[in-house]
mmCIF file of the C-alpha atoms, coordinates in Angstrom:
data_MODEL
# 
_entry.id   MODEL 
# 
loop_
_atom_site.group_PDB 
_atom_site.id 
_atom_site.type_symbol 
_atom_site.label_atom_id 
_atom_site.label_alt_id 
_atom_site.label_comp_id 
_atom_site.label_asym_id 
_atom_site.label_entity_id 
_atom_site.label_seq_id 
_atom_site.pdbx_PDB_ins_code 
_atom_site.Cartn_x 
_atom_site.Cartn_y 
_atom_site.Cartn_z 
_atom_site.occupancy 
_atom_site.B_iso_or_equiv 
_atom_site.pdbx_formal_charge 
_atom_site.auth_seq_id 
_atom_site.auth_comp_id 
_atom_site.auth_asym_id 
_atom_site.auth_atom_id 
_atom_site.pdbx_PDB_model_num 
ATOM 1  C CA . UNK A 1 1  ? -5.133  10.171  -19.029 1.00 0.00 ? 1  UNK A CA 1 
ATOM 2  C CA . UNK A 1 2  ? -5.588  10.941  -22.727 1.00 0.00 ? 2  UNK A CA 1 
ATOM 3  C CA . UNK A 1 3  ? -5.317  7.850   -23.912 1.00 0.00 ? 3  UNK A CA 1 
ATOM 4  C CA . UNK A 1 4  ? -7.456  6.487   -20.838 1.00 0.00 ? 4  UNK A CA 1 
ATOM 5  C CA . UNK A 1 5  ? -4.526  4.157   -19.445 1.00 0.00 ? 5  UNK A CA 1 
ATOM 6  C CA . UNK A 1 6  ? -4.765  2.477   -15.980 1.00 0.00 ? 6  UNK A CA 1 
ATOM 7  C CA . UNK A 1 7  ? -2.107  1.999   -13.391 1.00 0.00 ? 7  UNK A CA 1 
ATOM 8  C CA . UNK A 1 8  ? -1.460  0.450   -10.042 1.00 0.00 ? 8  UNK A CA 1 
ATOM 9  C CA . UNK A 1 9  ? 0.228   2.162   -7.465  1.00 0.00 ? 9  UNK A CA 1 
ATOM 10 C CA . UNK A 1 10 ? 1.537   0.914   -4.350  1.00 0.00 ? 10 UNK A CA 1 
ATOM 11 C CA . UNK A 1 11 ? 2.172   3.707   -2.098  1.00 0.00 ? 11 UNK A CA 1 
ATOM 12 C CA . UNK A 1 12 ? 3.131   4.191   1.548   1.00 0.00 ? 12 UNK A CA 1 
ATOM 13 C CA . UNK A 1 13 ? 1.139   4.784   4.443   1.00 0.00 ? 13 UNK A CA 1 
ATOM 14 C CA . UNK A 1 14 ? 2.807   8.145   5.138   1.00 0.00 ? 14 UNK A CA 1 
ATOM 15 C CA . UNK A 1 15 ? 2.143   9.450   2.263   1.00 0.00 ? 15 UNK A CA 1 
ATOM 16 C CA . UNK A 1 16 ? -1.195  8.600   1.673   1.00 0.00 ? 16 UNK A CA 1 
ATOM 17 C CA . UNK A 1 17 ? -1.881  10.345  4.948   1.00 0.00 ? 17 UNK A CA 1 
ATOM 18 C CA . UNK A 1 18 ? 0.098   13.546  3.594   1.00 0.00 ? 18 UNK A CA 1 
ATOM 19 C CA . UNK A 1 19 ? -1.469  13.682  0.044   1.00 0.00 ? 19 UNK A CA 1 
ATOM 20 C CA . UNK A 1 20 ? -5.171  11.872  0.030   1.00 0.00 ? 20 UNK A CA 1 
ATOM 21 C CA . UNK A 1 21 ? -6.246  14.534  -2.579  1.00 0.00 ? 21 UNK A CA 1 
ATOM 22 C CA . UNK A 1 22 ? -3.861  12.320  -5.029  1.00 0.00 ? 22 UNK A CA 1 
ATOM 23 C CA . UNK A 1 23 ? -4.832  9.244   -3.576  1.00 0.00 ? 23 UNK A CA 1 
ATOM 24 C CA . UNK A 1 24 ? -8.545  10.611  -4.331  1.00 0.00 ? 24 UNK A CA 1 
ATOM 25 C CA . UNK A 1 25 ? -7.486  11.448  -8.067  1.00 0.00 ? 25 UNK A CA 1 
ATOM 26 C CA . UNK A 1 26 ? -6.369  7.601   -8.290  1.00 0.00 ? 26 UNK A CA 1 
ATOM 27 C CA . UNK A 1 27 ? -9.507  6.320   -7.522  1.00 0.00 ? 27 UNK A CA 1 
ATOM 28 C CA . UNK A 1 28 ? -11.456 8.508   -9.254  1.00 0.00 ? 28 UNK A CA 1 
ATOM 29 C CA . UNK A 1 29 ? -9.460  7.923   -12.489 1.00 0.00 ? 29 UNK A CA 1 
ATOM 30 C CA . UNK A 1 30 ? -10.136 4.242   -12.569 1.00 0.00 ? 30 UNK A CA 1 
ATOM 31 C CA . UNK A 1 31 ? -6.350  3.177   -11.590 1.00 0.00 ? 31 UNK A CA 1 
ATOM 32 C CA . UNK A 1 32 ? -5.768  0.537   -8.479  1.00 0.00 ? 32 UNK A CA 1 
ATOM 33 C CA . UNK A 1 33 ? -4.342  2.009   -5.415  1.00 0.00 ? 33 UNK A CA 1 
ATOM 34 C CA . UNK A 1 34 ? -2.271  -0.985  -3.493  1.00 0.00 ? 34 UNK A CA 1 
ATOM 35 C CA . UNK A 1 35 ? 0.005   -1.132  -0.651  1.00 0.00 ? 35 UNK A CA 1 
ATOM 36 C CA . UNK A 1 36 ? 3.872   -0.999  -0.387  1.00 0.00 ? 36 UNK A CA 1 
ATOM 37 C CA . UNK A 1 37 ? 4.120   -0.583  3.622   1.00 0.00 ? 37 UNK A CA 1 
ATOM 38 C CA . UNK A 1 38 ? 4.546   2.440   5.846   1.00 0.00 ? 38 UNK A CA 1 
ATOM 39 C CA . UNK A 1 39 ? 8.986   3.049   5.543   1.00 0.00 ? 39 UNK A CA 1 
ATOM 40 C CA . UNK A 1 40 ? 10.216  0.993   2.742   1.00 0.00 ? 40 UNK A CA 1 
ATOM 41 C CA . UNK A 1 41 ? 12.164  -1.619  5.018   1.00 0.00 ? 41 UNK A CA 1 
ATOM 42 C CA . UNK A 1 42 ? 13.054  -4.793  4.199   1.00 0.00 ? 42 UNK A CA 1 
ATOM 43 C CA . UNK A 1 43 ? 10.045  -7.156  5.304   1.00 0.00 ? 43 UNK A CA 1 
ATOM 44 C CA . UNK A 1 44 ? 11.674  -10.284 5.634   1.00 0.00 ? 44 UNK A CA 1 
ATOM 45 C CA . UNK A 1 45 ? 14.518  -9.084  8.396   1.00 0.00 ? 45 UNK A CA 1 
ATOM 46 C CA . UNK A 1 46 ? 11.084  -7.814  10.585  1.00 0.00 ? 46 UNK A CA 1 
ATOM 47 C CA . UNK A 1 47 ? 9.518   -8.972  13.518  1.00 0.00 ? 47 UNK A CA 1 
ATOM 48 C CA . UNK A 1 48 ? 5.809   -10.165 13.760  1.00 0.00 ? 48 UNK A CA 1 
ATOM 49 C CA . UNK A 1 49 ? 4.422   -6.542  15.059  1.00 0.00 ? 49 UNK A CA 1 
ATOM 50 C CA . UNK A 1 50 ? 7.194   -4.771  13.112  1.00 0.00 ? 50 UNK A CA 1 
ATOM 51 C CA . UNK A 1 51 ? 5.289   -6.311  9.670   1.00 0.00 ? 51 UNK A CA 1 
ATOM 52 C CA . UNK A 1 52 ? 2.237   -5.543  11.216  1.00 0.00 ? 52 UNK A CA 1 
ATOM 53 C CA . UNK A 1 53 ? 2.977   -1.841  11.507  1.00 0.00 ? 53 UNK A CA 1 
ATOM 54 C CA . UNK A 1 54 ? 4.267   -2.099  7.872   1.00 0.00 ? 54 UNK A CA 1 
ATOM 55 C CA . UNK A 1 55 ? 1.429   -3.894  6.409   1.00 0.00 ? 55 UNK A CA 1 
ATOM 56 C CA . UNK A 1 56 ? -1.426  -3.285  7.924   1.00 0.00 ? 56 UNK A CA 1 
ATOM 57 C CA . UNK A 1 57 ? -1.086  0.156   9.183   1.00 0.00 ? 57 UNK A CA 1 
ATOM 58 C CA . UNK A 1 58 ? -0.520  1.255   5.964   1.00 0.00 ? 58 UNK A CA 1 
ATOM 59 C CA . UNK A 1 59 ? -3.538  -0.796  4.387   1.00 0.00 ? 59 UNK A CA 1 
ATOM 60 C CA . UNK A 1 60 ? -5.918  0.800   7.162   1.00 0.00 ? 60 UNK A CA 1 
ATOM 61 C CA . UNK A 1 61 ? -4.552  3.943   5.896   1.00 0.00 ? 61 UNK A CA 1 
ATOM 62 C CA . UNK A 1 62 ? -5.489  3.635   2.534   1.00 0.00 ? 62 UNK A CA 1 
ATOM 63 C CA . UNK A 1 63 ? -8.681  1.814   3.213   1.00 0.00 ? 63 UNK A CA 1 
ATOM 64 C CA . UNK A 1 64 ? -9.541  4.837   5.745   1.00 0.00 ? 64 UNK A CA 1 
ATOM 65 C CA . UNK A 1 65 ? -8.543  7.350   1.993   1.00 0.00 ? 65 UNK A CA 1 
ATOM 66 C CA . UNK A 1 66 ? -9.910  4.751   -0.529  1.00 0.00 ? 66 UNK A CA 1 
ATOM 67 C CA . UNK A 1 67 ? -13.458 3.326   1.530   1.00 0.00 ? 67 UNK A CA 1 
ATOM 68 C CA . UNK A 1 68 ? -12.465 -0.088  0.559   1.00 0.00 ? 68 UNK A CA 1 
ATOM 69 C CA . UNK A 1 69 ? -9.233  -2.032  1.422   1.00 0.00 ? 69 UNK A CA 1 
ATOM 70 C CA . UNK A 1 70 ? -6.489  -2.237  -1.224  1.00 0.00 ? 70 UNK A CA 1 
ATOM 71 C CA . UNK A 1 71 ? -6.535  -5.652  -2.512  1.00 0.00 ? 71 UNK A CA 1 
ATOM 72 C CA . UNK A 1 72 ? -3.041  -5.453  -3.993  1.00 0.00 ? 72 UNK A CA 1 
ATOM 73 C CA . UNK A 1 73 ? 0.505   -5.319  -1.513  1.00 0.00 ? 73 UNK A CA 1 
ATOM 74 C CA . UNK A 1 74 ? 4.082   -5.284  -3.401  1.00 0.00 ? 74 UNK A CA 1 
ATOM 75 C CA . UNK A 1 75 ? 6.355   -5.468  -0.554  1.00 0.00 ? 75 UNK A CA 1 
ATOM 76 C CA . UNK A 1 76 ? 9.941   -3.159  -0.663  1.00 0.00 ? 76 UNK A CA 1 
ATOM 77 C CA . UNK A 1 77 ? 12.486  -4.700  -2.723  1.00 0.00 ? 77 UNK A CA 1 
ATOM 78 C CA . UNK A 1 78 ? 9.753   -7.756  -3.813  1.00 0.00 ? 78 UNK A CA 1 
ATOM 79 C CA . UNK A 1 79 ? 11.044  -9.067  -0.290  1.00 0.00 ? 79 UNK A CA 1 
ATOM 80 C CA . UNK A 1 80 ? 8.910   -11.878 1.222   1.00 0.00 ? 80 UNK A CA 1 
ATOM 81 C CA . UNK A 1 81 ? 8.691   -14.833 2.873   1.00 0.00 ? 81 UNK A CA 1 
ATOM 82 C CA . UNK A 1 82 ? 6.424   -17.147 5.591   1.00 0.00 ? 82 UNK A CA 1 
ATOM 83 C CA . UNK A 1 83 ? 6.302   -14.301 8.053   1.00 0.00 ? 83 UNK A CA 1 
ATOM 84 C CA . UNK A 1 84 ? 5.503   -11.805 5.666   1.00 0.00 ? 84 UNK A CA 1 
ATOM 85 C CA . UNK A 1 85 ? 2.811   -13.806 3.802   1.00 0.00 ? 85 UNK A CA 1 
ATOM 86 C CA . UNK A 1 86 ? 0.733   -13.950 6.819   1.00 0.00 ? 86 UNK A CA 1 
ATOM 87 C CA . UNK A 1 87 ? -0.056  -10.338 6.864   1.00 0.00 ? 87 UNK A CA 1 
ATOM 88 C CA . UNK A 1 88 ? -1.039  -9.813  3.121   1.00 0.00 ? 88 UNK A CA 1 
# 
């Protein structure tokens, strides 16, 4: 903060919901908030409604926190392939 840095961080849907005063402080700081899913699994073993509980439950989340939707996703373990893809 004192040497007005920004950051990006990708954080889970769970704990957006449990602590959207930091999430607030994010934002308001200038730093991106993005997505990393809702339980840290690995994407690319999931089914197609499994990766939409990961992905876009936890981007309504923190669109529901942030007023806009994150632009940004980093999936668990930089795990992804076709399947994933078509959710972010």
């Amino acid at each position: 903060k004192e040497n007005n840095i920004k950051a990006s961080f990708f954080v889970l849907g769970p704990l957006a919901k449990k602590f959207p005063d930091i999430i607030h402080r994010m934002v308001s700081e200038g730093h991106v908030v993005g997505v990393h899913s809702m339980t840290h699994p690995r994407l690319t073993r999931l089914n197609e409604s499994q990766l939409h509980y990961e992905i876009v439950v936890a981007r309504d989340i923190i669109q529901k926190l942030i007023g806009i939707a994150p632009v940004c996703f980093r999936p668990p373990y930089e795990l992804k392939n076709k399947q994933v893809q078509h959710f972010i």
